[in-house]
N, C-alpha and C positions, 0 to 999 in steps of 0.2 A: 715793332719798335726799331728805331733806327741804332746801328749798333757803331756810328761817330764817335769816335773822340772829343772834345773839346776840352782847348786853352784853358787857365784857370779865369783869365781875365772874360773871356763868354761863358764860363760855368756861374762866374759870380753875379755876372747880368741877368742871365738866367734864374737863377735863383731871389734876384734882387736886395741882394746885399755890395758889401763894396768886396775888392779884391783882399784887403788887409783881414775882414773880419773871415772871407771864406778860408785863408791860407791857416788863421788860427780856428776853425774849425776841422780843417784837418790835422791841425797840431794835436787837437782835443780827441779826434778820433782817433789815432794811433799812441794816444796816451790811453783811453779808454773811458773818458773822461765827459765826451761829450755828450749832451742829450736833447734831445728836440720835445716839449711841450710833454717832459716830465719822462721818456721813454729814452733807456741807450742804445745810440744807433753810433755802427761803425760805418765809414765812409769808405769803398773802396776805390781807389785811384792808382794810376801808372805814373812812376819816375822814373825817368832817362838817364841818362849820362852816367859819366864814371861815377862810383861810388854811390848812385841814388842823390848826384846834386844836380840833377837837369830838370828839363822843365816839364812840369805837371799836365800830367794828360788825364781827364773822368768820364768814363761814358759817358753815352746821353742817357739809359738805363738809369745810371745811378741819379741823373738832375732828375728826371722823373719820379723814381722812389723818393727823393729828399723832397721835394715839392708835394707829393702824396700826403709826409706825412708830417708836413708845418700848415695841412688845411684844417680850416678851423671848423668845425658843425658846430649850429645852432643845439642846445638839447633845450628843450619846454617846460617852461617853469609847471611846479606838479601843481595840482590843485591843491587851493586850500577852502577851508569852510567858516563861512563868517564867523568871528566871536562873537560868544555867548553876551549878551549886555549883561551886569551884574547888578545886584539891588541893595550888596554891600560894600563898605569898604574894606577889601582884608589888608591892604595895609598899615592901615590905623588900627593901634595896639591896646589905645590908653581911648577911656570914655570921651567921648566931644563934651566939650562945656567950659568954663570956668575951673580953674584949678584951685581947689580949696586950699586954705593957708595954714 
């Protein structure tokens, strides 16, 4: 694997989301909050600059694993076995006919 950095704006292409929803994806992830297709995943990513306000660097590692694990598999509907025909009605409670008065 290639151990590149990339921008967040080719992380998001990447990924094929936009740049705003990948940045709150990371928000999600360092809240602990995010999850992909029902599983929580942390994002690991590099910030620059003074105080951690520069600009966002992510492996290419990590776009691989995030891509990994938003694919989707088929699973095979199970079998099933014809119904039975019935020769009653069970939801009918009360005798069929004319209702006496």
């Amino acid at each position: 694997m290639d151990a590149s950095l990339l921008n967040s704006k080719d992380a998001a292409s990447e990924l094929g989301i936009s740049v705003p929803t990948f940045y709150d994806w990371l928000s999600q992830s360092r809240n602990g909050t995010f999850t992909l297709r029902g599983k929580p995943v942390t994002i690991e990513f590099y910030q620059g600059g003074r105080c951690g306000q520069g600009r966002i660097r992510i492996p290419r590692r990590e776009i691989d694993r995030l891509l990994a694990l938003m694919l989707v598999q088929t699973q095979p509907k199970p079998l099933r076995r014809a119904p039975k025909p019935r020769k009653n009605f069970s939801n009918i409670t009360v005798t069929p006919g004319r209702p006496e008065s």
